[in-house]
N, C-alpha and C positions, 0 to 999 in steps of 0.2 A: 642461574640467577637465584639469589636467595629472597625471599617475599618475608622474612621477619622486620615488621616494623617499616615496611612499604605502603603505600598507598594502591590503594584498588584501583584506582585508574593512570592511563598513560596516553600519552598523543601520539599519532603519527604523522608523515608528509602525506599528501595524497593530492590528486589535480583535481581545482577546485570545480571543473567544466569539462576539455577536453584539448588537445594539442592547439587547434585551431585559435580556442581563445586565448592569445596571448599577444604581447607588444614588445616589438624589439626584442624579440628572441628570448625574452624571460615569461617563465613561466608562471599562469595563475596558478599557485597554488594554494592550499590550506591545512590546518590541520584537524586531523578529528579526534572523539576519545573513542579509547577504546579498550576492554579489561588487562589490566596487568598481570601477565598470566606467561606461568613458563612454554615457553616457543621453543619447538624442534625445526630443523633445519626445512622450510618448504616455503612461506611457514608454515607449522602445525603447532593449532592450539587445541583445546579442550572440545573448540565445537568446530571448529572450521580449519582444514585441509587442503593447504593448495599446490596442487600437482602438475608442474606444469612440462605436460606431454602435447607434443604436439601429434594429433591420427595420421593431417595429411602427409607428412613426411616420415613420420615413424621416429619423429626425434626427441628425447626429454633432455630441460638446461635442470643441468647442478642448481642445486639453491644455497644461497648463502652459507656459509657452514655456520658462522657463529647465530644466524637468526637476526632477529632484529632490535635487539636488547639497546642499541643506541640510536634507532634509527639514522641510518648511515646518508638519507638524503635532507637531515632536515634544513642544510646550507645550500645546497643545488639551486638554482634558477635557470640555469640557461635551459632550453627547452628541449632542444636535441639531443642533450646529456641524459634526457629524463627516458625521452621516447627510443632512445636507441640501447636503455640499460634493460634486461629482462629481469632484473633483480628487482628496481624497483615496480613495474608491472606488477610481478608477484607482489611486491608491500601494498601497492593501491588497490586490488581485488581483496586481500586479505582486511584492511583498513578498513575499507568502507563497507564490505558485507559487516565485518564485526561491529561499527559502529551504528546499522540499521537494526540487527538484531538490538544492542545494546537500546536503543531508542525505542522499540519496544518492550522491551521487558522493563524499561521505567515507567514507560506509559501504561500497560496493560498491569504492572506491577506484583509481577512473578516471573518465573523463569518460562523460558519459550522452550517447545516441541518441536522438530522435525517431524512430518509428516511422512516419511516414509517406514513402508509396512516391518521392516528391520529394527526398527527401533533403533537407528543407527543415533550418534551422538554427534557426530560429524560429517557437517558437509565438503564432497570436495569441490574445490574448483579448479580449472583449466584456462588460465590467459591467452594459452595458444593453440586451441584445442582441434581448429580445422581452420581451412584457407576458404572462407566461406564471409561475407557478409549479410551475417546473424548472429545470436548469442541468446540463451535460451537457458531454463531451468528445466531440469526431466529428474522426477522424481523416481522415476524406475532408475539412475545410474549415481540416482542419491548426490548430484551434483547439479554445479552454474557451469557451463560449455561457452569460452567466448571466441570469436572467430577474429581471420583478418584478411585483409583483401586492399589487390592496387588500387590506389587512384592518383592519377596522375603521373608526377613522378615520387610517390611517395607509398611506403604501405600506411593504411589503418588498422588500430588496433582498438579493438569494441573494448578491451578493459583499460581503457585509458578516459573512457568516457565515466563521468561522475553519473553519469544519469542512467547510463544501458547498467550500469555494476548498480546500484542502489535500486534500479527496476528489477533486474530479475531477482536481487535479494529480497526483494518485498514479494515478489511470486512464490517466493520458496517458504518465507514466514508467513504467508494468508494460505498456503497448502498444511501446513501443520496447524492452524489454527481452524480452517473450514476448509476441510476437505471437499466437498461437492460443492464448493465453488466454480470450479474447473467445469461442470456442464453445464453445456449451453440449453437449462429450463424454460429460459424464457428472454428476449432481445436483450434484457436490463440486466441479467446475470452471465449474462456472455459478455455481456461488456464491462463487467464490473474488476473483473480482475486485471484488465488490462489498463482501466483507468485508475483505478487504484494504485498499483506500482507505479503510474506516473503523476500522480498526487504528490505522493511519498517521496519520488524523488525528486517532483521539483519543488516541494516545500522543504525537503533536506537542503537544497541548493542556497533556497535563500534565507537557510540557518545561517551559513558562511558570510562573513562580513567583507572579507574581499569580493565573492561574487555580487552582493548586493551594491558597494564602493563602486567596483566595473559597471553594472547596470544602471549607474545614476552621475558619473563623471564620465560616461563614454567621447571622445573625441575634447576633452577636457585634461587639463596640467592635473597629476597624479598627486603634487600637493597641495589640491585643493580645500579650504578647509569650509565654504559658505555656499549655502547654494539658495536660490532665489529662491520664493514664496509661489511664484508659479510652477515653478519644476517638479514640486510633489502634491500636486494638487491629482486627484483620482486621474483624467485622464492623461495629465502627464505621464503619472507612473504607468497605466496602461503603454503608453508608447516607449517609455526607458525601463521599467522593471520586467516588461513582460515582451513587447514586441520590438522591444531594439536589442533586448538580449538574444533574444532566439534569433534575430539575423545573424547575430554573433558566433552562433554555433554553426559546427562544421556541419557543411551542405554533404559530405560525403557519409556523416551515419544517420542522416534523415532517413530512410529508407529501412534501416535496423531500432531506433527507436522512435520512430516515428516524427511528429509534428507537434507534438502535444501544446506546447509550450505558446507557439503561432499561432497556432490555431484555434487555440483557447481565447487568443487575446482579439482574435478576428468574430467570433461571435459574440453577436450582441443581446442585452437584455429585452424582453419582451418580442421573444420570436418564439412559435410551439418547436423547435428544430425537432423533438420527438415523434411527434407525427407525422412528421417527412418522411419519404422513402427513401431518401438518401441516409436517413440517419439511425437505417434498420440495421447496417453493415455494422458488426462490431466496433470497429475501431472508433467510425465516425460515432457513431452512438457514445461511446464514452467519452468522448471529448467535450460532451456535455458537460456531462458531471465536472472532468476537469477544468473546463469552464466556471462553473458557478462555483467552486471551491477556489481556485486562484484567485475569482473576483472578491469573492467573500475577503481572501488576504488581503486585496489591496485596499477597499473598505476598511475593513478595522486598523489597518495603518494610516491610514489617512485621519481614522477616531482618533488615534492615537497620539497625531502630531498636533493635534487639537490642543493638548498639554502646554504643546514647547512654546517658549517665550520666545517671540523672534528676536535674532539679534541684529540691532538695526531697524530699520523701516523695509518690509518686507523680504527681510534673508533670514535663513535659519542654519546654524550648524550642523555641518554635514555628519560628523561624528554620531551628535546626537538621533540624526533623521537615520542614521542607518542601523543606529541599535535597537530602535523602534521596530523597526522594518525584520530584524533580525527576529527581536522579540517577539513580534506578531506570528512572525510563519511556525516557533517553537511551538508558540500556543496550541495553534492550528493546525501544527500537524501532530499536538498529544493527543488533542482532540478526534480528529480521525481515526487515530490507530484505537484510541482506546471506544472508538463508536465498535468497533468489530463486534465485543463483547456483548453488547446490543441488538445483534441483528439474531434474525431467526437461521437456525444453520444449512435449511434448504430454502432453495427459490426464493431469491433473495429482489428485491426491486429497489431503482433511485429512490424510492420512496419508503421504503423500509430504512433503507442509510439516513435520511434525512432523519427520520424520529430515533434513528439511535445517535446521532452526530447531538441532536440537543437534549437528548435524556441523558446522555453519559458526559455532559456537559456540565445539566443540573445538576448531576450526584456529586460529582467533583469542585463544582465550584457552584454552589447555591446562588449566592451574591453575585450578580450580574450586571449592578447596575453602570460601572463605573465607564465600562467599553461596550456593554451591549453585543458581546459577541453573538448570541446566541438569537438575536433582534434582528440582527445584520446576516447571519446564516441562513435564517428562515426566508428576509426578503430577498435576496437574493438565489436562494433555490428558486422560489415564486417568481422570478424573471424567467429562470430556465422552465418553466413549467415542471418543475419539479417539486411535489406537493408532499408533507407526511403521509406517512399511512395510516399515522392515529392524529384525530383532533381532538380526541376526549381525552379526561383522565383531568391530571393537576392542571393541566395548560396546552393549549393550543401546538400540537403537535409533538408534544411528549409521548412516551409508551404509557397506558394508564395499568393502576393497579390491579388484581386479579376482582372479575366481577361477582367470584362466589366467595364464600368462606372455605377454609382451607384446613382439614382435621393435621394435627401435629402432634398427637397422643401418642405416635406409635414409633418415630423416630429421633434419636438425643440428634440435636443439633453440633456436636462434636464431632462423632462421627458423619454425619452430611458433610462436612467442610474436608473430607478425603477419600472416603467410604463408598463405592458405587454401588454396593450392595443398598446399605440404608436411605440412598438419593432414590434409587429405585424402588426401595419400599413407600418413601414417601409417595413416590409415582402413583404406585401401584394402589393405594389408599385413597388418590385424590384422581384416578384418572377420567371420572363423571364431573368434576370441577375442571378440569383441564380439557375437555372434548378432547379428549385419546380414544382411539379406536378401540376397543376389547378385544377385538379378534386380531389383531394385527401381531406381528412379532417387533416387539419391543426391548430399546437396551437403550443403557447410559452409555454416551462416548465418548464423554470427559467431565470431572469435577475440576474446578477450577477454584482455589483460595486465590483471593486476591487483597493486598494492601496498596492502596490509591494514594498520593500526597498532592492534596487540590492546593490553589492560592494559600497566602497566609497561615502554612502548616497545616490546614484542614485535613484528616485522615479521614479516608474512608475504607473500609472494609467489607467485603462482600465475597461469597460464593457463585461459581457462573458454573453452569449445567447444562451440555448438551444431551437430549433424549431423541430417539431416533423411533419412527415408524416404518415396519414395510408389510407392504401385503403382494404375495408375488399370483399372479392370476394368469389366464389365455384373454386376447386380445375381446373373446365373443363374451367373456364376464363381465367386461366393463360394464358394460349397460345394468345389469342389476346393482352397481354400485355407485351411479348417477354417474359415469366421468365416459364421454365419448371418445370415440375410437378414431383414431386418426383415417383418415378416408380410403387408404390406400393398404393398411394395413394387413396382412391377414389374419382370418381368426384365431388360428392354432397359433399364431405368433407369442410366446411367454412375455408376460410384461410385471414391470416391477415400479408399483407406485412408491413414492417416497413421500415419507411428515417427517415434522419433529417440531422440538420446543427448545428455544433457551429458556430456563429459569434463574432467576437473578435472586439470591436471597439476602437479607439481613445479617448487619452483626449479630441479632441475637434470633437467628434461624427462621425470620417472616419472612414469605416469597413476598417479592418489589412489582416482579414482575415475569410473565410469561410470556414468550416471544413467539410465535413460530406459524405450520402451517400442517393444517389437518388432512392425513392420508388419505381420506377420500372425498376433500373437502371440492365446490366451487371450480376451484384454479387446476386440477388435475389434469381438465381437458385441455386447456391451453398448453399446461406444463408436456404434456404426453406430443402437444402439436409441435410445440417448438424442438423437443427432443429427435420426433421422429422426420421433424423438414431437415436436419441439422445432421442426420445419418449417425444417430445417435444406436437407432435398432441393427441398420443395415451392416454395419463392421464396429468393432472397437476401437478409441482412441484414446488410448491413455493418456493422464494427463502430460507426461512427458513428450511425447510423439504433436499433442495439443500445441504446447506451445513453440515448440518446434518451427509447426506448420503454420500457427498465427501469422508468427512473428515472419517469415518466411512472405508469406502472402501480404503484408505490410511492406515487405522488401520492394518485392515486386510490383508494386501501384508505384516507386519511385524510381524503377529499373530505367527506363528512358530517358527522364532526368540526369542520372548517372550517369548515363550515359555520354551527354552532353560535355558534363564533364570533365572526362579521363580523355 
């Protein structure tokens, strides 16, 4: 293909849900964007590589020779045509990771990192990678692994599902972005990464206007074009965008990606669910969060249609309600991704997300008043008992600005915005304003320029900076450095405390803000208790082999269900 005088982006076919949801044998589908960008036969582009070998059998499918330069299925409907080509497979895993990465690096407003140690440029994936129901990201094989497996009389295949493909792509994009995400420091960061991926892909879902269309005409004439004044009232939607869809979805990959979706719409506001013991378990624990973020969705859509004129005495156009609806979750989920930037890069909490979800909110779109997103985030965290971690500074749960003055004599603002020597000089000048440890070993572990396009053309520009602390000791030093020792431990046991800080700086080189958590601060003792209940000291588990195993153990709580079944 020649690129002189082409456009940088291109669509492709992809299934907008999963085999399951569809009517009359035609398939939901949709399309996504994704970069225009020369394809070798797999496909293989610039950042993603899909290889489709299958382990359990030992067998690789040919991939397309010519690639996908015309997308060969964008006429297809019938649904068996789709699930029985391996061709297309290959286009829908390729599709939809490229268009999650793509979503973020609009959001985040720079180009994204793979987090593996190689430095590699591209990830691979595997459609058919084992006969296994599960489908996992492992950064040690620099790839997304998706399984398949009978049920009934049919097989499933996990990369036909929008939601397991756009989940584990968001695994592999928040591992290059925050690496020590992946340990379980504390309930709230072990659960964060798995609620996150399904944030992400169920506010991807309902970018799609066919999915959204399906979620609000279900057991309704397809051209329908009016829909009643009661039917998108909050909890209507709660029953048709969130809990009639998810019945929708196929009972056979509940178990590989979970519940998210039901279950989010099944918990109610003003219950502590955190403080329950049931909701120490990873999984359940994050369903929290995806909770008060889906609610938040349907909240500001429901502001939203606050606008529309009815047409009629209490109808409103369907068209209109759904691009709304579209609208809102784009918002919503720019918003999330670009909260990442926000958070501190260790031991991270619901609550830490929360003051980055509305500080990287304000930065980007000052002007709030019109939808009150940020009104509406807040109170609805505050049903889930979920609270910022700052209430000082400009407003009520923002990150505030640095509480000391900050020497800048010593480094040009130029080089900060690429230079990790000179972000580290500034450190190193400012690290009694910063409470950084002196003795610690210290390093920068990423400079980040970043250009933002908020509402109304708004440009924002900023610098994001990961600094890292470690102090590595025997189990019997803690004590001299206030941070207790888990009870069980032994002394000669080597242990390695972990800080750090985001710095967020100015177009014109002012730190905004300082994010983070002090190497031998307070939280150390918790952080070292959750680590070592989690078998964090007792063997290694990379994050590969991690989410492997999560997602694996999520299987299995729905194994008997399955069962039922097949």
């Amino acid at each position: 293909m020649q690129f002189t005088d082409q456009l940088p982006h291109r669509s492709l076919t992809v299934l907008a849900q999963d085999p399951s949801v569809s009517r009359g044998g035609r398939a939901l589908t949709d399309t996504v964007t994704v970069p225009n960008e020369a394809l070798s036969p797999g496909p293989k582009g610039h950042r993603i590589h899909v290889i489709d070998y299958d382990s359990s059998t030992d067998t690789h499918i040919a991939p397309l020779a010519d690639g996908l330069d015309d997308d060969p299925f964008r006429d297809v409907s019938d649904i068996d045509a789709l699930v029985g080509n391996p061709h297309f497979h290959a286009q829908n895993v390729y599709a939809l990771t490229s268009a999650t990465l793509l979503r973020f690096e609009e959001g985040l407003g720079r180009r994204m990192n793979w987090g593996f140690p190689s430095g590699a440029h591209q990830i691979k994936i595997a459609p058919h990678a084992f006969r296994e129901a599960n489908a996992f990201y492992t950064r040690q094989d620099e790839a997304l692994l998706f399984g398949y497996f009978p049920s009934r009389r049919k097989t499933v295949f996990t990369c036909l599902s929008h939601d397991v493909v756009v989940h584990e792509a968001t695994h592999a994009i928040l591992d290059g972005l925050r690496r020590e995400y992946t340990r379980p420091s504390s309930a709230d960061q072990a659960a964060f990464h798995e609620a996150f991926a399904d944030i992400v892909a169920l506010l991807s879902a309902f970018r799609m206007e066919n999915v959204v269309r399906f979620a609000l005409v279900r057991g309704h004439r397809r051209d329908q074009r009016i829909i009643k004044e009661e039917s998108i009232e909050l909890d209507a939607l709660r029953q048709s965008a969130l809990a009639g869809l998810a019945e929708e979805f196929g009972s056979e990959l509940t178990g590989v990606r979970g519940d998210a979706l039901r279950r989010s719409a099944e918990l109610k506001e003003g219950v502590d669910y955190l403080s329950q013991p049931e909701f120490q378990e990873v999984h359940r624990r994050g369903e929290v969060l995806v909770a008060a973020v889906m609610n938040t969705f349907l909240k500001v859509w429901t502001r939203r249609l606050e606008a529309l004129n009815p047409v009629g005495a209490g109808k409103y156009d369907l068209d209109r309600v759904i691009e709304e609806g579209v609208t809102a979750a784009a918002h919503l989920l720019r918003i999330v991704i670009r909260a990442i930037d926000y958070t501190p890069p260790i031991d991270l909490t619901f609550g830490d997300f929360a003051s980055a979800l509305l500080t990287a909110d304000r930065e980007a779109a000052p002007d709030d008043r019109k939808y009150r997103y940020r009104k509406i985030l807040q109170d609805t965290f505050a049903g889930y008992f979920i609270r910022p971690a700052s209430s000082n500074g400009a407003g009520p749960g923002f990150w505030h600005a640095p509480r000391k003055d900050m020497t800048y004599g010593y480094s040009g603002y130029a080089e900060m915005r690429w230079d990790r020597e000179a972000v580290f000089r500034f450190i190193w000048e400012n690290r009694g304003a910063l409470e950084l440890n002196d003795d610690a070993f210290t390093y920068v572990a990423s400079v980040r320029p970043v250009t933002r396009m908020g509402p109304d053309n708004f440009i924002l520009r900023e610098t994001v900076v990961e600094c890292v602390q470690l102090v590595d000791v025997e189990a019997r030093e803690l004590a001299q450095l206030g941070v207790e020792k888990p009870g069980e431990m032994p002394d000669s046991m080597p242990v390695r405390l972990q800080g750090g800080v985001t710095l967020v700086f100015d177009d014109y080189g002012r730190l905004k803000y300082d994010i983070g958590t002090n190497v031998t601060g307070g939280n150390q003792s918790g952080r070292l208790k959750s680590l070592w209940q989690n078998g964090e000291f007792s063997r290694e588990i990379g994050s590969e082999r991690r989410f492997a195993r999560m997602h694996r153990e999520r299987a299995m709580k729905y194994s008997s269900y399955w069962q039922e079944q097949w």
